[in-house]
N, C-alpha and C positions, 0 to 999 in steps of 0.2 A: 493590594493583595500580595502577601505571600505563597508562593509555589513551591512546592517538589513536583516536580515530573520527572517521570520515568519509562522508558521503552528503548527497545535494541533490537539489534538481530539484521533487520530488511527493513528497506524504504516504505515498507508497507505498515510498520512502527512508528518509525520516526517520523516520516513525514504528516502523518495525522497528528504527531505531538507536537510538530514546530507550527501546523495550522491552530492549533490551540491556545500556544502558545503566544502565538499573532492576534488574538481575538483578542484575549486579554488583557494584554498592551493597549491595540486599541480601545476598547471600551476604560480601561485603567491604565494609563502612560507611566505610573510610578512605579506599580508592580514588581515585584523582585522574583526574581527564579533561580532554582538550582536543577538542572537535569542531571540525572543518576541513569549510568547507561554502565557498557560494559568496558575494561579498558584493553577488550583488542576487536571489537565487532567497527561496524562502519561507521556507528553513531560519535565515534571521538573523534574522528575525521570531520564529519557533518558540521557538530554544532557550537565546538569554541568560535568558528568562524562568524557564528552568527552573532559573538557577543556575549553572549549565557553563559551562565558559571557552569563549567563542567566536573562531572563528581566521576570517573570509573570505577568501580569495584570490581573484583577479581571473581566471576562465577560462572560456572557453565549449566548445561539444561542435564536433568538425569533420562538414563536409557532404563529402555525395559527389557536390553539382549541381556541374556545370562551372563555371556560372555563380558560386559562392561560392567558387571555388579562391583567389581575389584574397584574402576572409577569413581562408581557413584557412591561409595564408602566414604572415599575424598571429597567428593561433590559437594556430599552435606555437609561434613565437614567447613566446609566454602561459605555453602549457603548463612550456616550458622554462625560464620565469622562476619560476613556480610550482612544480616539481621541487627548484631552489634553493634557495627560500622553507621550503619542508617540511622538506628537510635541515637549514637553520638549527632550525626548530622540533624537530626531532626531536633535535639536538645538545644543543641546552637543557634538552627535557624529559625527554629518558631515557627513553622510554618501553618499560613490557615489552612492548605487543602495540600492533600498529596492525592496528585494524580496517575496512574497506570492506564500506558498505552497499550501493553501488550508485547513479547518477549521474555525471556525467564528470568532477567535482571530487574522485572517487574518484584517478583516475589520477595524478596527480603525488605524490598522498600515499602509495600505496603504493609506487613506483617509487623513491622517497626512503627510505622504509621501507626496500626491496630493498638502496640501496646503502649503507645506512649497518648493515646485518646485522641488522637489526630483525626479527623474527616477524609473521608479517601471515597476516590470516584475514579469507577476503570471503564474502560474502555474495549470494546468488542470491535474488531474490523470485519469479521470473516462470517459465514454465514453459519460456520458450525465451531464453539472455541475453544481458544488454545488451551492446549496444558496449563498455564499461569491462571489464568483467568476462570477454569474450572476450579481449580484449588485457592482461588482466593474468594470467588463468589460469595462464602458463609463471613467471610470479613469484611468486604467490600460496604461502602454503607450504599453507595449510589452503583447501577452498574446501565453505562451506554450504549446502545445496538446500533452496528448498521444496516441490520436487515433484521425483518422481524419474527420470520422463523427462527433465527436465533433465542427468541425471549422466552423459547420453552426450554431452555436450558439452564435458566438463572431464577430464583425465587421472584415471583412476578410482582411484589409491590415494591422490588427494589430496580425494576426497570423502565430506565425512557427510551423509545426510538430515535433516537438521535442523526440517525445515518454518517457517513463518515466526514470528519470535519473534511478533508481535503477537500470535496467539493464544492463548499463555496468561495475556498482560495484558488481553482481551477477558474471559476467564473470573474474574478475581481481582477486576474494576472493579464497584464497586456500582450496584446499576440504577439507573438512572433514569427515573422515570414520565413516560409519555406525557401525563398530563395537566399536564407543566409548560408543552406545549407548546401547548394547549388542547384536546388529544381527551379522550373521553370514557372511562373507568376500564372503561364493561362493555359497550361495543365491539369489533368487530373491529377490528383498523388494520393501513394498508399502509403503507410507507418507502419513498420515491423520493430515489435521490440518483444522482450523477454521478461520484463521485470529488473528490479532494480539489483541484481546480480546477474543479469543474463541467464544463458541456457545453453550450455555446449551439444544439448540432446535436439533442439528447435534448430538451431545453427547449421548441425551437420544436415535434416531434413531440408531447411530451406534452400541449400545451396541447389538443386535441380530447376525448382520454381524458379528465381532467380534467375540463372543463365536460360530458361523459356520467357523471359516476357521482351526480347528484343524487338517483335513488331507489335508489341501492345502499346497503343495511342497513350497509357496513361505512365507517372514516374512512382517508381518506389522507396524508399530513403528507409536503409534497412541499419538497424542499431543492436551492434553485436555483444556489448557487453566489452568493459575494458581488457578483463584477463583474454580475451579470444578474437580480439580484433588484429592483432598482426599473424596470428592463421589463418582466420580467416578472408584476409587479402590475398593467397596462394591462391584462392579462386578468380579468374578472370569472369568477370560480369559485362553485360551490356550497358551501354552509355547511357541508357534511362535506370539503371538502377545506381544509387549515393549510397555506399556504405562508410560507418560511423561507428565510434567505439562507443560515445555516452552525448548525449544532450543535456544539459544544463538546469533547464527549465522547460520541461515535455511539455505538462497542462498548456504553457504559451504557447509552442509549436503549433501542440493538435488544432489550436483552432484555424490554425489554413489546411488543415488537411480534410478530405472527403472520405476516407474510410481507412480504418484502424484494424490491424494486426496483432493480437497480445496472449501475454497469460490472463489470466483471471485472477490475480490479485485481488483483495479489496480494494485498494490504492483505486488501480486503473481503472473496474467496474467503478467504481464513485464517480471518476472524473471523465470515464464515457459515458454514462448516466447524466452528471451535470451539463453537461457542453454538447448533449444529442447527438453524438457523434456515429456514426452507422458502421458496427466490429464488426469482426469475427473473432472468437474468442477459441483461445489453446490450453484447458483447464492443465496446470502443471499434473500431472499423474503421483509425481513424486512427495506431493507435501502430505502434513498431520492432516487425517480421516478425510482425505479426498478432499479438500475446502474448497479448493477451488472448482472443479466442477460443480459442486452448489452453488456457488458467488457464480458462476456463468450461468447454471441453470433459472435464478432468478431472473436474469434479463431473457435469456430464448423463452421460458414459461409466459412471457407478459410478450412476445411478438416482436421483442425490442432487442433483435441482434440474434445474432449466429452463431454456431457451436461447433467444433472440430476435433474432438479426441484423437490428443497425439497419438495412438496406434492409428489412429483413422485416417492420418496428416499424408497425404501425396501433393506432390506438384500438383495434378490436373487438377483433385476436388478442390487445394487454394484458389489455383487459377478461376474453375467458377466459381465458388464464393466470391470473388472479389469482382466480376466479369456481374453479378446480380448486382451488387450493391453499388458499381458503378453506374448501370445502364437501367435497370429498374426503376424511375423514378415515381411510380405509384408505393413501391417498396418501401424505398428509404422515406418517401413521405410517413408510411405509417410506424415506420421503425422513429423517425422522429417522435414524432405523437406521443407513441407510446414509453419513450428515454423520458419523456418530459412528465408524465402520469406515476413513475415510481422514483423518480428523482427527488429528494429534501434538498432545498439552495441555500439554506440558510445551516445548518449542522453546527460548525462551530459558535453557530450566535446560541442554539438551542443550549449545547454543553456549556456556555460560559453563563446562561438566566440559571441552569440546573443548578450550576457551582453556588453560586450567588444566593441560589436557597437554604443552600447546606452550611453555610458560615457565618 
């Protein structure tokens, strides 16, 4: 099989496009790819590494402040030279499917796709979607959800449930022991993370909780994000808490850990969903049409995890939220249960039969 893929921006892109991309391979070892990303977002750093022919194109997302209209004159400008760019590349490569993961470096590569009669299949993460993937819906021939309230947003005979491929590369990935990181083997432990650019806003809240869990029996191994990890050591913390700029391979981690810490990314809800891992979730405030508290509102709606609105965020309601789903074990039994009743483990197997119909 021939590929374009395409997605940028956050790990909550990418990393659903390189589980896709894994699927592929396996099911097809010969397969050829080209990923089309941005040429200064995170994804140029990510994915030459892995191998994959890397494409960046020069584009940014447009605003709707009046104030940056003067921009987005430019923008499209951008955009429109990137539409070009894609058609050249897709001339070349022949490709049988172009895929979008979501990101607005999506946009020119399916559109390109679109005119040149190319097959194209996008990709939804989030429970309510993005700018790209609104605007490309009436293009798109195939479109995948990971959650299914989403599927009232897209023309319904052009949508599968898919859930999001990363989890069932969260379930395949070998553990990784918490004591690489220096916690203790027959310990409790909590996981603090922000998403795959951290959160300077989470950061500065957490630091109180943190310095209060010095007589708590159990460890915390808190993950600040690379830009904010050497300010964030001017805090002195107690010897049960490991602070850490980036983890490598989280999905491995978490599976030695007892109770999770996070934003609500799609990303992370998938892969605490696949691995039944017992959150508490910190819906970002900050992102497009509130997503993330919908992606956490799915899993507290089904009894399956916990909810904190950062206006809501103290040290003491952390400390109990994390003090229940330690010590509750009828709790976390049903918060298990219930991770495992809305969880898809197969995702990228579904997206890659999808493709396979389309070509």
């Amino acid at each position: 099989m021939r590929v374009i893929i395409t997605a940028g921006g956050t790990g909550g892109h990418i990393y659903p496009a390189i589980a896709i991309i894994n699927k592929i391979k396996e099911m097809e070892p010969k397969s050829e790819f080209i990923y089309i990303g941005t040429h200064n977002r995170m994804e140029k750093d990510i994915i030459p590494p892995l191998g994959i022919k890397y494409i960046g194109i020069e584009i940014y997302g447009l605003s709707t402040s009046i104030k940056l209209m003067g921009r987005n004159v430019k923008n499209v400008f951008l955009i429109q030279k990137a539409i070009k760019r894609c058609v050249s590349i897709i001339k070349e490569f022949k490709p049988d499917i172009v895929i979008g993961v979501g990101g607005y470096v999506t946009y020119p590569v399916i559109v390109a796709a679109k005119k040149m009669g190319v097959k194209t299949f996008i990709h939804e993460q989030n429970s309510i979607p993005g700018k790209s993937n609104r605007a490309l819906a009436k293009k798109a021939d195939k479109i995948g959800v990971s959650f299914k309230d989403s599927s009232k947003y897209f023309d319904e005979y052009k949508v599968v449930f898919t859930g999001n491929p990363v989890s069932e590369n969260a379930i395949k990935v070998e553990k990784i022991s918490k004591t690489k990181y220096g916690l203790h083997a027959n310990k409790k432990s909590v996981l603090i993370f922000n998403g795959s650019l951290g959160s300077s806003s989470i950061n500065n809240k957490m630091v109180d909780y943190l310095k209060s869990v010095k007589d708590k029996k159990y460890e915390v191994l808190y993950i600040t994000g690379k830009s904010s990890y050497e300010k964030f050591l001017e805090n002195k913390f107690p010897d049960n808490v490991y602070v850490v700029p980036y983890v490598e391979n989280l999905s491995a981690l978490m599976k030695d850990i007892d109770v999770i810490v996070s934003r609500a990314g799609a990303s992370s809800v998938a892969e605490i969903e696949a691995l039944r891992i017992p959150a508490i979730l910190i819906p970002s405030p900050y992102v497009a049409n509130n997503h993330q508290y919908y992606n956490a509102l799915s899993i507290v709606s089904c009894n399956a995890g916990l909810m904190i609105e950062e206006k809501d965020l103290t040290a003491d309601i952390l400390s109990k939220n994390i003090d229940e789903l330690l010590n509750d074990t009828e709790k976390v039994k049903e918060i298990k249960t219930n991770l495992g009743k809305i969880s898809l483990d197969n995702s990228s197997t579904i997206i890659y039969n999808e493709i396979k119909k389309m070509i």
